[in-house]
N, C-alpha and C positions, 0 to 999 in steps of 0.2 A: 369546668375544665373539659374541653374536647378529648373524647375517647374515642381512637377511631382503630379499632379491629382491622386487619390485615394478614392476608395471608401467606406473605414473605416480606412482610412488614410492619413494626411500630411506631407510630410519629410518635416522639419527644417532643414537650413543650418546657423551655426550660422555668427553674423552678422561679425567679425573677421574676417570668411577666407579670404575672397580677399586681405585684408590689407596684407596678407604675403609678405614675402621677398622673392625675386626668388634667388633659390640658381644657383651660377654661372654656363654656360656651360661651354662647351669642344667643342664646335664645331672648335678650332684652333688645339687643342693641344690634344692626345690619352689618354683617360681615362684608369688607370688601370680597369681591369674586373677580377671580381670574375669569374670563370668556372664553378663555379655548375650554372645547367641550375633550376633558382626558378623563373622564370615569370610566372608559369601556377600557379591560387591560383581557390579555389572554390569562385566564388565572382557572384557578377549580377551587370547589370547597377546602377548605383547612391549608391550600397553600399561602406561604408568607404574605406577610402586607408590608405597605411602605411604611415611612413613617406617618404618625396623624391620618391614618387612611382607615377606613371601615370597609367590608365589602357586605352587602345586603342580597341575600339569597333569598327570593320567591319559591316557594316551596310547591303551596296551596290552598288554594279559594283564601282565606283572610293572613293565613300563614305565612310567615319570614322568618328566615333566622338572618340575623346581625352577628360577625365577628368582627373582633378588635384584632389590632397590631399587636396585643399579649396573647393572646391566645381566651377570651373570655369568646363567649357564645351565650345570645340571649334570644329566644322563641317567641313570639306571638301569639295569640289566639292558638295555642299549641293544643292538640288533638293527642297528644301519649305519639306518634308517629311523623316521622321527617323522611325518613328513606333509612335505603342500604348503608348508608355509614353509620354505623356504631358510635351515635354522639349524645352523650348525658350533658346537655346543656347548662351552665350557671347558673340560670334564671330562665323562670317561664312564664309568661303573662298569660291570661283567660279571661274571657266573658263571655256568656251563656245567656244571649238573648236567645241559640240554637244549641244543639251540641255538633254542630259543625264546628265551632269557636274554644271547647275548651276539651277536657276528660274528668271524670269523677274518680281515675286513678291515676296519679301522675305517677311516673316512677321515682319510689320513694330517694334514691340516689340524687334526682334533683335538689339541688343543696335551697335554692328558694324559688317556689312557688307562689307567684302573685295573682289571687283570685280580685277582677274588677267591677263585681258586683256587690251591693247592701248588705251585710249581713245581722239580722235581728234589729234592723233599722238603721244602722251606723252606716256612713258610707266608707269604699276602701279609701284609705289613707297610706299611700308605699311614698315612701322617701329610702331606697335602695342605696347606696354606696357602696361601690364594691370597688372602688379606686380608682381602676381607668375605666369603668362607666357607673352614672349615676342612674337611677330608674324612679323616675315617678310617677303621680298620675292624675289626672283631674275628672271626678265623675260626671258623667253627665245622665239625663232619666232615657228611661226608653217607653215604648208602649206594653203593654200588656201581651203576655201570649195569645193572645186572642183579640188585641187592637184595640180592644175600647175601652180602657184603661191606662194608668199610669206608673210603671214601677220607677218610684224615686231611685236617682242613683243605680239605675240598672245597668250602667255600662261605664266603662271606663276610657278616657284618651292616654294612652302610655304613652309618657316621653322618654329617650335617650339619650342621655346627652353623654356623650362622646367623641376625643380628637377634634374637640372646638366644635362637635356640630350637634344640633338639635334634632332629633329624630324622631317623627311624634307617627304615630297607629291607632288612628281614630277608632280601630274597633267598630261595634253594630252599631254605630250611630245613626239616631233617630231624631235627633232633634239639632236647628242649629242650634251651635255654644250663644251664650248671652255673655255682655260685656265683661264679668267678671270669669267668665270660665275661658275666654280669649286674653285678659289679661296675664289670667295661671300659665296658659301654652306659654306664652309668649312668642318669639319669634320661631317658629318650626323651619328647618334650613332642607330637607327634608321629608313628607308626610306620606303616607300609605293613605286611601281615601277607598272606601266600598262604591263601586258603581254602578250595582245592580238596576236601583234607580225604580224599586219598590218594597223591599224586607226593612232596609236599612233608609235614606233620605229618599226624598224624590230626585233627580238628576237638575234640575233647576235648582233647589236648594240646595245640594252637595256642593253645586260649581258656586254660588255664593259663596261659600263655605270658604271654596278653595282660593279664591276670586279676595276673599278677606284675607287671608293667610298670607296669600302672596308667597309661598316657600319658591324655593331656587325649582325643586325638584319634587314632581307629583308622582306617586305611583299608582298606578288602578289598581285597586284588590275586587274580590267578590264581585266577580262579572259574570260569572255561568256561561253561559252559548255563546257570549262574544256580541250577541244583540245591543244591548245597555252600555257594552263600552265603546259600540261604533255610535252611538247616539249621545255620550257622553263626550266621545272624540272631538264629532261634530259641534256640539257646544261649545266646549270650551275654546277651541279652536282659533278663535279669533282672539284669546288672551294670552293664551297660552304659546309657544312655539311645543310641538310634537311629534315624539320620536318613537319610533316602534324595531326595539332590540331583537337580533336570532339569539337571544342568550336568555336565562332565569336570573342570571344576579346583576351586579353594576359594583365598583369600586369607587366610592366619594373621598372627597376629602376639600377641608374650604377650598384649597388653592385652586381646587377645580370644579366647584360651584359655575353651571352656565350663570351668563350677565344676564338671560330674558328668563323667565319661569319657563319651565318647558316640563312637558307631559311627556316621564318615560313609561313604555310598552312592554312589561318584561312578560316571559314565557314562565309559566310555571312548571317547576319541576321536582320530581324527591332528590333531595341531597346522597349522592355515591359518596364511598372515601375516590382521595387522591389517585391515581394509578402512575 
């Protein structure tokens, strides 16, 4: 539940939303898309959504928060910090190929925490249901802290599926998926991709990546100085159609799914309350 602290004010979120029903995805099977491009709304963190709509806030380097039309909030690669709003998020995903990507002390108020690295050789297994979003995840290896090795299952691809849409965060990803770890995704209607384009894939194998997926909507994460996403831009450019927002978040929803895949450009920012 969003808790957002104010100083001649409390948002209420009534006690209903979460009870909602998750309307079904699509991550098997291609959703029709409206073409008109309507994600971009004048909105701020924690204001209302429409119906079936999500809005996805770029925070920082691999970080998002995801809200729903109930009022659920789900983190990313969460660091223990988002910003100035006062938000104890639902759910929080991590992986720790750095600790850019996760915290060793979450705050304990966080009702679930999802670690997407191996532990004692098992890999993570989250199948989440929280009503109106589901949270899962599909492992994939990474290299070693030092490169020349293999940590099985060292990272994780979190999906969301929410308001009919697939919403998938590659996380550190080092390696491409192989045909079974693309059949798990399944269709992603949305994906967060790292494009540093040396920590995580090389920038020719990311866009493969990306290039397979096929989602409506790509976002660059983990791009540092801004170098590796103009050389990433460049790339994909010719598959993609690409769009570079003055804003940190976007508001989705199928009906407003672009028809061509198209690479958006969000600004990263910490999350304020409302004013």
């Amino acid at each position: 539940m969003i808790r957002l602290v104010l100083a001649f004010a409390v948002l209420t979120i009534p006690a209903m939303a979460h009870a909602q029903d998750r309307r079904p995805s699509h991550c098997i099977a291609l959703a029709d898309a409206n073409p008109a491009l309507e994600y971009i709304q004048l909105a701020s963190f924690g204001a209302p959504l429409g119906d079936n709509t999500v809005r996805i806030n770029y925070v920082d380097h691999s970080t998002f928060v995801i809200e729903t039309q109930g009022g659920l909030t789900a983190a990313t690669d969460f660091t223990g910090f988002v910003g100035s709003a006062a938000v104890i998020p639902d759910v929080v995903t991590m992986n720790n190929a750095h600790d850019t990507h996760f915290t060793a002390f979450p705050d304990p108020a966080i009702p679930h925490v999802l670690q997407g690295w191996a532990q004692g050789g098992v890999a993570a297994d989250h199948h989440l249901d929280l009503g109106e979003m589901l949270v899962r995840n599909v492992p994939t290896d990474t290299r070693g802290y030092y490169g020349d090795d293999i940590r099985k299952d060292g990272n994780s691809i979190f999906v969301f599926e929410v308001a009919g849409l697939c919403v998938g965060h590659l996380g550190h990803l080092h390696h491409e998926p192989d045909a079974a770890q693309y059949a798990a995704l399944g269709r992603l209607d949305v994906v967060m991709a790292p494009v540093d384009g040396g920590r995580t894939l090389d920038l020719p194998s990311m866009i493969r990546v990306l290039q397979r997926l096929r989602s409506s909507v790509v976002i660059p994460m983990h791009w540092f100085d801004g170098s590796s996403l103009e050389r990433f831009l460049a790339g994909i450019s010719g598959d993609f159609a690409v769009e570079r927002l003055d804003t940190n978040y976007l508001e989705v929803s199928l009906r407003s799914l672009p028809s061509r895949p198209t690479v958006l450009v969000l600004n990263p920012a910490y999350l304020r309350a409302p004013q």
